[in-house]
TORVO-150417 format. One line per 10 residues: number of its first residue (from 1); their letters; for each residue x, y, z of N, C-alpha, C. Coordinates in steps of 0.2 Angstrom, whole numbers. Example, Ala and Ser with C-alpha at 12.3 -4.5 7.8 and 13.67 -1.06 7.14 Angstrom:
REM residues 2
1> as> 66 -28 39 62 -22 39 66 -16 39 ~ 64 -11 35 68 -5 36 64 0 39
***
This chain:
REM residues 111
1> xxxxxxxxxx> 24 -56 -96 29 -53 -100 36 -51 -96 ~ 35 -50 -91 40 -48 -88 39 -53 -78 ~ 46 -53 -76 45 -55 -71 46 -48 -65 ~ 42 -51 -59 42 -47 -54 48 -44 -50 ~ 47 -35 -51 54 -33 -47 53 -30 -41 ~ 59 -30 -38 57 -27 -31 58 -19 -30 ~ 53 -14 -27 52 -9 -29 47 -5 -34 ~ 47 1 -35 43 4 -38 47 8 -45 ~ 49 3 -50 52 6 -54 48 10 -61 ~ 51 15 -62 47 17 -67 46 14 -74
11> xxxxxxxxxx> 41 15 -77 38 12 -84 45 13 -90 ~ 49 17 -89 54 17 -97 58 13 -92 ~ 60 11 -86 65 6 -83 63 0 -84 ~ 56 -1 -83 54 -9 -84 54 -11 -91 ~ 52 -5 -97 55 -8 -103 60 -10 -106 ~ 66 -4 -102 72 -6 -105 74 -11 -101 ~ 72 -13 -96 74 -17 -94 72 -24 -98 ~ 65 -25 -100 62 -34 -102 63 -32 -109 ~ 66 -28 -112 69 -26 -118 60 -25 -123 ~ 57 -21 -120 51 -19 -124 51 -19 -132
21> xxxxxxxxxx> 56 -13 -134 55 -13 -140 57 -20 -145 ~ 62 -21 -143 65 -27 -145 59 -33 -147 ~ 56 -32 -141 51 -39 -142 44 -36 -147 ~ 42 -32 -147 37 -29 -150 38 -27 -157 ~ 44 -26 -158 45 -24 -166 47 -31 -172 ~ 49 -36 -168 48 -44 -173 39 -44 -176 ~ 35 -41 -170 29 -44 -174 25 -38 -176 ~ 28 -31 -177 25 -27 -179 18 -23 -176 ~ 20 -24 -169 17 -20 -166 20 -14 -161 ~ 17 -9 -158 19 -4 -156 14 -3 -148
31> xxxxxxxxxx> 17 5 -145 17 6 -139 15 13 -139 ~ 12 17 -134 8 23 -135 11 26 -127 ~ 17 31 -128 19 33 -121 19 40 -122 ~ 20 42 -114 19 49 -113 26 51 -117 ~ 26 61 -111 31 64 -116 37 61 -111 ~ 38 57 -105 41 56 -100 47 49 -105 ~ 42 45 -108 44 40 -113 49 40 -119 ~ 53 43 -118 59 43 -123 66 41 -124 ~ 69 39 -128 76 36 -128 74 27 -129 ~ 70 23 -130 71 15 -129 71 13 -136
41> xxxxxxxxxx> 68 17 -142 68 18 -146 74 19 -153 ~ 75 14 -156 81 19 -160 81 18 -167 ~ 77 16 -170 75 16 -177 69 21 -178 ~ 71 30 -180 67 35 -179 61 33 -186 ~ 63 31 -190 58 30 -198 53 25 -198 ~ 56 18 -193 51 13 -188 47 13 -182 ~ 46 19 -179 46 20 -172 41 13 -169 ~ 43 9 -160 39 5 -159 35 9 -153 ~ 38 16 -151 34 19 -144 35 25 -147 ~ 27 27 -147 25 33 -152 26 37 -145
51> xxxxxxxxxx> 28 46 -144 25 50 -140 23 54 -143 ~ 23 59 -140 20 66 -141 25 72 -143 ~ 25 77 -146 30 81 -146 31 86 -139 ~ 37 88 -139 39 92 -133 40 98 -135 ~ 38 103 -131 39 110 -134 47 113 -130 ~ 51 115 -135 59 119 -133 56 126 -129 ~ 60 128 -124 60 134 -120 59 142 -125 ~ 62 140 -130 64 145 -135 59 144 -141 ~ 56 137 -143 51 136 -148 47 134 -144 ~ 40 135 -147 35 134 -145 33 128 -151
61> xxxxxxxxxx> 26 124 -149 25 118 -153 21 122 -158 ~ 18 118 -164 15 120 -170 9 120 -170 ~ 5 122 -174 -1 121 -171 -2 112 -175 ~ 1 109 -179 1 104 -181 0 98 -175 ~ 8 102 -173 13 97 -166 6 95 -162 ~ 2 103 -160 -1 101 -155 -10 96 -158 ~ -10 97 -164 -17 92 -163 -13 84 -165 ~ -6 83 -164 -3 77 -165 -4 75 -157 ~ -1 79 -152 -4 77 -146 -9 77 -141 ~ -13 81 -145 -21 79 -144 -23 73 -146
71> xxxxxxxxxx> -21 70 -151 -23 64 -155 -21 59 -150 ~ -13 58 -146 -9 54 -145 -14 55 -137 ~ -14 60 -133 -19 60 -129 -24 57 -128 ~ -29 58 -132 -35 54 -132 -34 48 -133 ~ -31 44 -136 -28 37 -136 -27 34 -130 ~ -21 38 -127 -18 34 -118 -24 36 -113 ~ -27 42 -114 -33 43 -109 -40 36 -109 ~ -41 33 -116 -45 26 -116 -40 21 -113 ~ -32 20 -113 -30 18 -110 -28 15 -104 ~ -27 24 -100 -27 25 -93 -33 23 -90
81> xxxxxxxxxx> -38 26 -92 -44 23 -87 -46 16 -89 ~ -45 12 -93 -45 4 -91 -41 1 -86 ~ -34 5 -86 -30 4 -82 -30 4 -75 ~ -35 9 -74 -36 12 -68 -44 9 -64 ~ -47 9 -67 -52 3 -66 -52 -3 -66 ~ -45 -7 -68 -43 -11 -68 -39 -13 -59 ~ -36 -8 -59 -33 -7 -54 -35 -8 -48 ~ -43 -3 -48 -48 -1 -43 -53 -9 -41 ~ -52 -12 -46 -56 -19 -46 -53 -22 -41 ~ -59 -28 -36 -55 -31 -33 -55 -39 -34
91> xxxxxxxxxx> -46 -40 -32 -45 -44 -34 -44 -52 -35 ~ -48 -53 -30 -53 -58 -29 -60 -61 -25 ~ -63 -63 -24 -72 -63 -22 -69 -61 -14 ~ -63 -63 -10 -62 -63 -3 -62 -54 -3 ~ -60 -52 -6 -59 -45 -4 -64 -40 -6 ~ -67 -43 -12 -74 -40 -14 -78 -39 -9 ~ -76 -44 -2 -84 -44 0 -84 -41 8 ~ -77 -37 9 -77 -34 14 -79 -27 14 ~ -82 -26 9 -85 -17 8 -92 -19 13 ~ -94 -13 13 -101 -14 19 -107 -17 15
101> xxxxxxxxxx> -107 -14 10 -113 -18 4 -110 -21 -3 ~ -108 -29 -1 -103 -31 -6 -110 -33 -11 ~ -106 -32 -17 -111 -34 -25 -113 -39 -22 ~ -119 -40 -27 -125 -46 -28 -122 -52 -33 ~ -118 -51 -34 -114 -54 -39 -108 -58 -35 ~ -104 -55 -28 -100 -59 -27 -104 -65 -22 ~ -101 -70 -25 -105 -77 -24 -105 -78 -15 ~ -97 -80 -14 -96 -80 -7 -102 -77 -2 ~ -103 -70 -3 -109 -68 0 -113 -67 0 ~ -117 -70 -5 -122 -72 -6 -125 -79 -4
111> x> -120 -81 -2 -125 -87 3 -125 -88 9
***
């Protein structure tokens, strides 16, 4: 989807930058970001990147608000840990097998 940038740029930079919404909302699909993910978005009655509500200094959230963010949490939390296990995974049989007891499964060391 997007090409490789130099740096560590953050997640609403990389979308506004490969035009996220943009491409996601021709096929009617959507995107599930923190409270940090704001602004890429500009059709508020079609949103294509759900967040969470924010609570004002002066207002406090609803108790509504808050089981909308519970809901929106649990959602990126199944997200994040595939991500994160994905991550953790390694990512090819060559580097798999330099742990002290590499799987029974990675081929290379196995024979």
């Amino acid at each position: 989807m997007s090409a490789a940038r130099p740096g560590r740029p953050s997640e609403i930079t990389t979308a506004r930058y490969n035009d996220l919404v943009e491409r996601l909302r021709p096929h009617e699909l959507g995107a599930i970001g923190d409270l940090g993910f704001v602004g890429p978005d500009d059709d508020p009655d079609n949103p294509v990147v759900i967040t969470g509500y924010k609570a004002a200094r002066t207002k406090p959230l609803t108790s509504a608000k808050k089981q909308v963010n519970k809901l929106i949490a649990s959602v990126r939390t199944a997200c994040e840990h595939a991500f994160a296990h994905s991550k953790n995974w390694p990512s090819s049989p060559s580097s798999a097998c330099t742990s002290p007891t590499p799987p029974r499964s990675c081929a290379p060391c196995s024979s």
